[in-house]
Short mmCIF file of the C-alpha atoms (twelve columns), coordinates in Angstrom:
data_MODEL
# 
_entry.id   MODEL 
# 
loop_
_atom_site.group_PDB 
_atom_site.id 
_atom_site.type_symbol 
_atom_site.label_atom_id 
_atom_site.label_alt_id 
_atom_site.label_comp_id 
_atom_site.label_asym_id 
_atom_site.label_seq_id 
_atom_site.Cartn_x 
_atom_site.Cartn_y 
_atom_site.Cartn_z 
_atom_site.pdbx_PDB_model_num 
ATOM 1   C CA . UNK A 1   80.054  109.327 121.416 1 
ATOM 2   C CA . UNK A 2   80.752  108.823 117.222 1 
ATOM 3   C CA . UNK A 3   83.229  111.453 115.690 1 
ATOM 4   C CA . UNK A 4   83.612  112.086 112.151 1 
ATOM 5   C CA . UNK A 5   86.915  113.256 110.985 1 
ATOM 6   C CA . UNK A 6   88.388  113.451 107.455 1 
ATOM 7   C CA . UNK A 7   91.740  111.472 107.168 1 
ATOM 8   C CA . UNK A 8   94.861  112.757 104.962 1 
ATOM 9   C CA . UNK A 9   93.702  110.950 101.873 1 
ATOM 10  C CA . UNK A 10  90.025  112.392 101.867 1 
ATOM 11  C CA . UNK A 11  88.419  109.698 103.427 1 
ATOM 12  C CA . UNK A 12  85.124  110.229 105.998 1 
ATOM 13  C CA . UNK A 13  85.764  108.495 109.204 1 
ATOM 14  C CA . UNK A 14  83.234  107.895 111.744 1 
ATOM 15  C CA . UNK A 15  84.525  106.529 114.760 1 
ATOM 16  C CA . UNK A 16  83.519  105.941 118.719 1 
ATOM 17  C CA . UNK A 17  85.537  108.925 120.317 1 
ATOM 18  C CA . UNK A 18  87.659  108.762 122.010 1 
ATOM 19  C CA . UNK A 19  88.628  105.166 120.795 1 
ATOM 20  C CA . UNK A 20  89.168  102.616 123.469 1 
ATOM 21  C CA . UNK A 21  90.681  99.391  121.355 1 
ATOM 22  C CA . UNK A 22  92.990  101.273 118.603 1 
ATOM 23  C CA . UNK A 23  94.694  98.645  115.837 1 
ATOM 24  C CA . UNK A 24  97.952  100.839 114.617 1 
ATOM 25  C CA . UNK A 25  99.669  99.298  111.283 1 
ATOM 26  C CA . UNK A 26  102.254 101.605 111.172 1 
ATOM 27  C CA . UNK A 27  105.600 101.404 113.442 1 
ATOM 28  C CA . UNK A 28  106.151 105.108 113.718 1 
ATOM 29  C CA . UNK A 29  102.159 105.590 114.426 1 
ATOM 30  C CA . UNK A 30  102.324 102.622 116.788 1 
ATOM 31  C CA . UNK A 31  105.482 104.270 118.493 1 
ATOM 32  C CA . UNK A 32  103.897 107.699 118.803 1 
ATOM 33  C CA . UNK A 33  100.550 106.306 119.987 1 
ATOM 34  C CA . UNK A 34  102.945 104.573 122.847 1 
ATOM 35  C CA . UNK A 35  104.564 107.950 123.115 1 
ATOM 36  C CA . UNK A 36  101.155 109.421 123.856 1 
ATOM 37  C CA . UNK A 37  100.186 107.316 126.768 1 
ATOM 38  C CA . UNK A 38  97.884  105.079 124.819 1 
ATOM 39  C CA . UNK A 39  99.614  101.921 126.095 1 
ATOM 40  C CA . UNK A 40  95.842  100.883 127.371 1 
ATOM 41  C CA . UNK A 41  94.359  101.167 124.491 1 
ATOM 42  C CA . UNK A 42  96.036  99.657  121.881 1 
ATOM 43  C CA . UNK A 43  95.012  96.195  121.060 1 
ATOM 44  C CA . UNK A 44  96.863  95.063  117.903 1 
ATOM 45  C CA . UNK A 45  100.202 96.243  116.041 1 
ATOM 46  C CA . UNK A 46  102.207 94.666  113.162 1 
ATOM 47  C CA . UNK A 47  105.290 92.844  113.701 1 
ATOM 48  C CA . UNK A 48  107.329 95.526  112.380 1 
ATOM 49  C CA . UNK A 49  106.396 97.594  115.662 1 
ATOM 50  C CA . UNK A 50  109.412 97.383  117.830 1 
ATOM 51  C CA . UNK A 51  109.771 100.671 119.626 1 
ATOM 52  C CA . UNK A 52  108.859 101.730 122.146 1 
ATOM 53  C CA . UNK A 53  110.831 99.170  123.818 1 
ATOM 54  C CA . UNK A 54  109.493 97.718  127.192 1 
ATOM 55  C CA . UNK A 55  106.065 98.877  125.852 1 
ATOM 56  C CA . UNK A 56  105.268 97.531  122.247 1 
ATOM 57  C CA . UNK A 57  106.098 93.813  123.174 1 
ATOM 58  C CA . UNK A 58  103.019 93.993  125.202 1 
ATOM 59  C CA . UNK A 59  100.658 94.356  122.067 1 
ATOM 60  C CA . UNK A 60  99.893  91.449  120.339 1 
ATOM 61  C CA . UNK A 61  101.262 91.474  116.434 1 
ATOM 62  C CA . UNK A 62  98.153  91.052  114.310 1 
ATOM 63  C CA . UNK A 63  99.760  91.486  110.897 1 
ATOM 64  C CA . UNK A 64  102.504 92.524  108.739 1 
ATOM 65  C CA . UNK A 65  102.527 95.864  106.922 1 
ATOM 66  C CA . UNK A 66  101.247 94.574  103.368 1 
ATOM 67  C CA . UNK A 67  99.751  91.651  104.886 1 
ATOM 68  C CA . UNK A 68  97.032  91.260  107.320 1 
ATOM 69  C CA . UNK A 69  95.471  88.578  109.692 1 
ATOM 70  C CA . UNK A 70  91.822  89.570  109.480 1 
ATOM 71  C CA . UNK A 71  90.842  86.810  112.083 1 
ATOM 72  C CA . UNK A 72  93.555  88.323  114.778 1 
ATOM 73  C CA . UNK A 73  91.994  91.802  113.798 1 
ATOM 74  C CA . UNK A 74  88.424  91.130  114.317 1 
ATOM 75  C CA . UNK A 75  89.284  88.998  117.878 1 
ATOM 76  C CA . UNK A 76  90.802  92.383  119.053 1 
ATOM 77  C CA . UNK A 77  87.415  94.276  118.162 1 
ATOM 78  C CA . UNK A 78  89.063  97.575  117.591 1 
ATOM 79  C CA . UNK A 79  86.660  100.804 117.313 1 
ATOM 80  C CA . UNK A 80  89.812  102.557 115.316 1 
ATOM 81  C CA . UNK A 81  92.227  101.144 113.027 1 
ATOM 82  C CA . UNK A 82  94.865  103.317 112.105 1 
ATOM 83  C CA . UNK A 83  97.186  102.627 108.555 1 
ATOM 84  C CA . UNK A 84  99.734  105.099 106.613 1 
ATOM 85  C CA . UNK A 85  99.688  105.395 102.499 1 
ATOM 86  C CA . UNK A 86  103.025 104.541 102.326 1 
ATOM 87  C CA . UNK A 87  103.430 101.401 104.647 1 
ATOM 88  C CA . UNK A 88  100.374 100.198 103.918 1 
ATOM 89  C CA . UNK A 89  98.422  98.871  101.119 1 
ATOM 90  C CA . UNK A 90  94.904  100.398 99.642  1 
ATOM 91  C CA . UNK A 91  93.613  96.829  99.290  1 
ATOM 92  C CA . UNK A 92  94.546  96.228  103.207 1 
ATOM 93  C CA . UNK A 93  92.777  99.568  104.055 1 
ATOM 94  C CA . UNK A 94  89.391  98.090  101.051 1 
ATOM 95  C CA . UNK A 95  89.320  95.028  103.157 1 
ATOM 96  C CA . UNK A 96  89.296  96.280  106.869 1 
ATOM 97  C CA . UNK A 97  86.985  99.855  105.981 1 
ATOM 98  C CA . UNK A 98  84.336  96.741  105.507 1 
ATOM 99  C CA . UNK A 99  84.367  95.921  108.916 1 
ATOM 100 C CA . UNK A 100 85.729  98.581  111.091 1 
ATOM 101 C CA . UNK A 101 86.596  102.362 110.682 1 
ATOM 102 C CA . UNK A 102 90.112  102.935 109.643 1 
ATOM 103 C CA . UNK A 103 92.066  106.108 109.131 1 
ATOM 104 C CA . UNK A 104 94.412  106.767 106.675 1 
ATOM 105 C CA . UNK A 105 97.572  108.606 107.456 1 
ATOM 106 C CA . UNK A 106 100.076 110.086 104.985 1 
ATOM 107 C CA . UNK A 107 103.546 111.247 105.753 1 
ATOM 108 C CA . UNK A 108 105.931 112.405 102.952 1 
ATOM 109 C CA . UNK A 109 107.796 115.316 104.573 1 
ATOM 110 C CA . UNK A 110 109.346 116.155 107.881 1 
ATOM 111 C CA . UNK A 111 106.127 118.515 108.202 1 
ATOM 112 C CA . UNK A 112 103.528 115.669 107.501 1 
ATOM 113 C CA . UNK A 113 105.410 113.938 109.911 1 
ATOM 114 C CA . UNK A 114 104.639 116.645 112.714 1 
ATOM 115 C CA . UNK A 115 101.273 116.702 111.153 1 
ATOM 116 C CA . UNK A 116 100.679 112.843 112.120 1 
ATOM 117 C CA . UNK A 117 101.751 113.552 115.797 1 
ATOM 118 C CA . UNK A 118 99.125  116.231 116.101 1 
ATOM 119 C CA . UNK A 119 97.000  113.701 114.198 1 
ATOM 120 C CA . UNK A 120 96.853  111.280 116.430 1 
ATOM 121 C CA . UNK A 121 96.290  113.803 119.438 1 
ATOM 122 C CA . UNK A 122 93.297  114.939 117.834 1 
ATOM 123 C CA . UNK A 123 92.232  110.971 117.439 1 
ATOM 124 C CA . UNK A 124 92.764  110.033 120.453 1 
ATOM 125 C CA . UNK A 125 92.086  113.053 122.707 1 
ATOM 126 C CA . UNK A 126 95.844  113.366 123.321 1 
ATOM 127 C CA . UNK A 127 96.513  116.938 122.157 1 
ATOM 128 C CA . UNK A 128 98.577  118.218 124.953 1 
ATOM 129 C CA . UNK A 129 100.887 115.287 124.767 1 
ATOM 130 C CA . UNK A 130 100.841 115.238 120.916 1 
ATOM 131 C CA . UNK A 131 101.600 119.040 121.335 1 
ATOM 132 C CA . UNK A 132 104.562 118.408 123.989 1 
ATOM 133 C CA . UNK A 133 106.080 115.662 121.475 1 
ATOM 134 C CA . UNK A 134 106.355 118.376 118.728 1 
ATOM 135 C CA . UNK A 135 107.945 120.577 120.506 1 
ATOM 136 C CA . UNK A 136 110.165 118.664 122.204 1 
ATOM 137 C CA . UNK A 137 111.534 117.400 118.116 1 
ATOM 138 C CA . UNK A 138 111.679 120.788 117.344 1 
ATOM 139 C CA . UNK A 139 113.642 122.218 119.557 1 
ATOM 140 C CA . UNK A 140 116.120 118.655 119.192 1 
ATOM 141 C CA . UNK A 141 115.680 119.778 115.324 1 
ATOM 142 C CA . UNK A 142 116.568 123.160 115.488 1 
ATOM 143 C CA . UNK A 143 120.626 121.763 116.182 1 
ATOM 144 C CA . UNK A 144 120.411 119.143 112.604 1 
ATOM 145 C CA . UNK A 145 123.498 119.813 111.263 1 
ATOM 146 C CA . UNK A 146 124.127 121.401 107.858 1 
ATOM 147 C CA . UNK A 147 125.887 120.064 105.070 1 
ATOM 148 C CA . UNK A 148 125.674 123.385 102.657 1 
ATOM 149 C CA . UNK A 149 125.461 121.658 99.438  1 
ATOM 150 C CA . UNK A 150 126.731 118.034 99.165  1 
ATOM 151 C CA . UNK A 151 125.544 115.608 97.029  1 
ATOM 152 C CA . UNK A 152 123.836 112.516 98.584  1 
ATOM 153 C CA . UNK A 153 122.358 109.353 98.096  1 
ATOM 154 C CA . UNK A 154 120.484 107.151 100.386 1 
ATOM 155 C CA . UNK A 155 120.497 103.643 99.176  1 
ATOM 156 C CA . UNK A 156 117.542 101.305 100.632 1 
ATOM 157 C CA . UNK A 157 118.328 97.897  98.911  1 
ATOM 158 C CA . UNK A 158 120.770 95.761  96.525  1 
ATOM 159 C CA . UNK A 159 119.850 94.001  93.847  1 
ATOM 160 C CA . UNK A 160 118.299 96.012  92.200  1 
ATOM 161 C CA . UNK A 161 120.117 98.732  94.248  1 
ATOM 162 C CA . UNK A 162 117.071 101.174 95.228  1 
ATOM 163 C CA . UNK A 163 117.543 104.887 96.310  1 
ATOM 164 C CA . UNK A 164 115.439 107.511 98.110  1 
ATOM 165 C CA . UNK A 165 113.579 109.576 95.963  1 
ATOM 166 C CA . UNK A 166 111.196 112.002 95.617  1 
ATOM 167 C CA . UNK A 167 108.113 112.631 97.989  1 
ATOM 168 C CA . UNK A 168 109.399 110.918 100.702 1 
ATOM 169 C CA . UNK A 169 110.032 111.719 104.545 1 
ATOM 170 C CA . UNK A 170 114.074 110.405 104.183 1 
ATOM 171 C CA . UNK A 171 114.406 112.950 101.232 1 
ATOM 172 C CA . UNK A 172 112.711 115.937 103.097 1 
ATOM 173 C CA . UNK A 173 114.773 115.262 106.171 1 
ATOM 174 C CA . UNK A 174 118.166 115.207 103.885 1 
ATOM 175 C CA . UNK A 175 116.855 117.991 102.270 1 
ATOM 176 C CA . UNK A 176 116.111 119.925 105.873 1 
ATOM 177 C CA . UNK A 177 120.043 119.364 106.834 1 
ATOM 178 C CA . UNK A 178 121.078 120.933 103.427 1 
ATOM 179 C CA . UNK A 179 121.904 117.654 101.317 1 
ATOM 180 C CA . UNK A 180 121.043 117.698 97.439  1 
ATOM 181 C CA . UNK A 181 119.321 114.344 96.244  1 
ATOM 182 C CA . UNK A 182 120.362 114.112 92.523  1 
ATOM 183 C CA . UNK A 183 118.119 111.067 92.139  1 
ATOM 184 C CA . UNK A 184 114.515 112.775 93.158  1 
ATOM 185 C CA . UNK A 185 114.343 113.418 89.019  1 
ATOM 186 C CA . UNK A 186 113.782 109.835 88.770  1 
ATOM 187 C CA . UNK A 187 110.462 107.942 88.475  1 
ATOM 188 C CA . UNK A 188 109.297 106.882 91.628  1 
ATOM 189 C CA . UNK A 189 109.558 107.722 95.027  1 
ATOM 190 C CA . UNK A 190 111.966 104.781 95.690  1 
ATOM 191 C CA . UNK A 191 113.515 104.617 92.089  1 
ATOM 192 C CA . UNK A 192 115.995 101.545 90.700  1 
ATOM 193 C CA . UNK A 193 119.018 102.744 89.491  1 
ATOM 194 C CA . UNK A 194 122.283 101.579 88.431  1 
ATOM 195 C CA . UNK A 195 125.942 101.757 88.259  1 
ATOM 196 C CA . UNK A 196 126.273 104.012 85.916  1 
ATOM 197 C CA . UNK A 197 123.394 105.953 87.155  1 
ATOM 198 C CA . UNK A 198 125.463 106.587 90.610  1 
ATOM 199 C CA . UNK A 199 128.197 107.310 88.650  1 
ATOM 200 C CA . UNK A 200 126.960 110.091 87.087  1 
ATOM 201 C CA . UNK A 201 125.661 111.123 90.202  1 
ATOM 202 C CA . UNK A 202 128.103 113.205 90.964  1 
ATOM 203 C CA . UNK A 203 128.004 112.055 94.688  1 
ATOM 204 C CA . UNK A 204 129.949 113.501 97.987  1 
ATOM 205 C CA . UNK A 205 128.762 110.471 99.494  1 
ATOM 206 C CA . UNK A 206 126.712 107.285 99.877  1 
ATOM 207 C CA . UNK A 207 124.534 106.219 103.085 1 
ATOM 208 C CA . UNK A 208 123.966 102.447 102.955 1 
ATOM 209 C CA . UNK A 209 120.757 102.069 105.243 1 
ATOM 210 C CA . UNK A 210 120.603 99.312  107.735 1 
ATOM 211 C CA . UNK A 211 116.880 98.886  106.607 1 
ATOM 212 C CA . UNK A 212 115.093 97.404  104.733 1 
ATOM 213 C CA . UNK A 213 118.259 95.989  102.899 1 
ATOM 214 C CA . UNK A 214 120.846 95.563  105.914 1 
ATOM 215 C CA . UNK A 215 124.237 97.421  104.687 1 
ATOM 216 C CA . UNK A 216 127.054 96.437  106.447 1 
ATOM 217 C CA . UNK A 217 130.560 97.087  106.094 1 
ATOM 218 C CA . UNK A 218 131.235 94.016  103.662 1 
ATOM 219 C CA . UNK A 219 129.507 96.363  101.146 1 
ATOM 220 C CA . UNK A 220 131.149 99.361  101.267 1 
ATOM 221 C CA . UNK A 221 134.088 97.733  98.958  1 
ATOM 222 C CA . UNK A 222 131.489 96.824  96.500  1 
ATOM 223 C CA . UNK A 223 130.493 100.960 96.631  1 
ATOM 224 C CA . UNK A 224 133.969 102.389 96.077  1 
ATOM 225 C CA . UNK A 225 134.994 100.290 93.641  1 
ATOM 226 C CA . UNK A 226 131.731 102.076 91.513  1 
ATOM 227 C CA . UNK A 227 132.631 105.713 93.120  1 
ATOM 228 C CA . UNK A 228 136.192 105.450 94.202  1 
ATOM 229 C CA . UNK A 229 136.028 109.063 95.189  1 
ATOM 230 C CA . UNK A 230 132.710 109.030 97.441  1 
ATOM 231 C CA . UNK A 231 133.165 108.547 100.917 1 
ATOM 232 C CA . UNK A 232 131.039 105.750 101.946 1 
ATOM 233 C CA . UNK A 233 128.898 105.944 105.213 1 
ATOM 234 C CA . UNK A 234 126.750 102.677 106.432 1 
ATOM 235 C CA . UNK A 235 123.810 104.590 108.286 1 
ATOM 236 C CA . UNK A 236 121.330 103.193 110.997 1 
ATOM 237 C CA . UNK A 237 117.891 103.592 108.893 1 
ATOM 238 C CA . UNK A 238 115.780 103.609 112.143 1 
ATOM 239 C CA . UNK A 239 117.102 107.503 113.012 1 
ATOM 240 C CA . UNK A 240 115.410 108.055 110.031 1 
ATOM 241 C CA . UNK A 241 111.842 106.927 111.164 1 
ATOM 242 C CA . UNK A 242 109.164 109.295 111.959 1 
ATOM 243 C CA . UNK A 243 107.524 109.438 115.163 1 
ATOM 244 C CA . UNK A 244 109.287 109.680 118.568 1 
ATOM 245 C CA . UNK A 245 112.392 107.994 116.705 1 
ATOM 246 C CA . UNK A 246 112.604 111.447 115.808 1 
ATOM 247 C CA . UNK A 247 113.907 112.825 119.384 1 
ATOM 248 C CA . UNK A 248 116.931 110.801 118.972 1 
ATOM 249 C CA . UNK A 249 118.074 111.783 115.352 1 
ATOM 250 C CA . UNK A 250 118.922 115.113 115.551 1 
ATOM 251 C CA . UNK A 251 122.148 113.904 117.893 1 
ATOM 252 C CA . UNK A 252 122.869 111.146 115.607 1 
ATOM 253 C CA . UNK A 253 122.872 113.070 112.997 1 
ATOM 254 C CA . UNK A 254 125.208 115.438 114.761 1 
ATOM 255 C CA . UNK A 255 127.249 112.632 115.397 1 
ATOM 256 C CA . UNK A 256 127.280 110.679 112.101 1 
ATOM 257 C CA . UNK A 257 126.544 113.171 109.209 1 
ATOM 258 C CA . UNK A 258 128.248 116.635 110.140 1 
ATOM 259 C CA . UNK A 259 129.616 116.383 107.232 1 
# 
């Protein structure tokens, strides 16, 4: 039978329910789909889709995140096509809504991220699992450790160097385990900044993200000589993924930022 749902950016999606070939172009919706026992049913992921392992490599990769293989998509004859605001692009989502029925996802905030699980339960006639997920983060959640206070930045790439800002899951999650983001003031959600501007920061301390720029200890020297009083802390940017990825960073966090 056809469902009609309204996705998270206002959009009206009709759709065969529940779907039975489901196109995910998201890794964390592709990993909670997986999560959900929906190995059967998904026929197409992007190449960025790596978890679950022993699961996802099944799937055949039938684009990127901001680019898409639109002969690959219609051989896999999905009835659902799933995309998120963020990792995807609106002229990705103009081109597929053409041919197939695609639902647009948004997640900003450790509560749209709970939001999406529950999401694609109601999709996918998955609710008790998408309910079991959420309550299995939250209770791994309710141990995040505090920081009460320090000053953080999360740096995503080099050259320009690029920071987490504003209106973005990362920031909500530092937020959640008490840090204060100095640069969500700036423009943009992933804002340039310089130097100087992490200089006058104020900073406690610098995570250098393994993703999308890969950090590694080689660049730490290049940090203190900037911010010779920051401690410097190279971070593994998959913990802070949404989606099942989730389960796992509350103990990493633990681990690596009870600071």
């Amino acid at each position: 039978m056809d469902k009609t749902v309204i996705d998270r950016v206002g959009r009206s999606v009709t759709y065969e329910y529940p779907p039975k070939r489901i196109i995910s172009l998201c890794p964390g919706i592709t990993d909670t789909l997986l999560s959900l026992d929906l190995e059967d049913e998904i026929v197409g992921r992007t190449r960025f889709c790596i978890y679950p392992k022993g699961k996802v490599e099944n799937i055949p990769a039938v684009a990127g995140t901001k680019d898409i293989k639109l002969e690959r998509i219609q051989d896999a004859r999905p009835d659902l096509i799933i995309v998120e605001k963020e990792e995807n692009t609106k002229e990705i989502v103009e081109e597929l809504e053409q041919h197939f029925p695609v639902y647009v996802a948004e997640v900003q905030s450790v509560e749209e991220a709970f939001q999406m699980i529950e999401d694609m339960g109601n999709l996918t006639d998955r609710n008790g699992a998408a309910a079991n997920l959420i309550e299995a983060i939250q209770h791994q959640f309710a141990s995040l450790p505090t920081s009460h206070g320090k000053r953080i930045a999360y740096v995503i790439w080099r050259k320009p160097y690029m920071v987490v800002g504003k209106d973005t899951y990362i920031n909500s999650l530092l937020e959640k385990m008490g840090f204060i983001n100095p640069f969500i003031d700036a423009d943009g959600r992933y804002p340039a900044v310089t130097a100087e501007d992490f200089q006058r920061a104020n900073l406690d301390y610098v995570l250098l993200a393994s993703e999308p720029f890969p950090f590694k200890e080689k660049h730490i020297e290049e940090f203190l000589e900037m911010m010779p009083e920051t401690e410097q802390l190279l971070v593994d940017g998959e913990m802070f993924w949404y989606g099942p990825r989730m389960l796992d960073a509350a103990s990493y966090f633990t681990t690596y930022l009870n600071i």
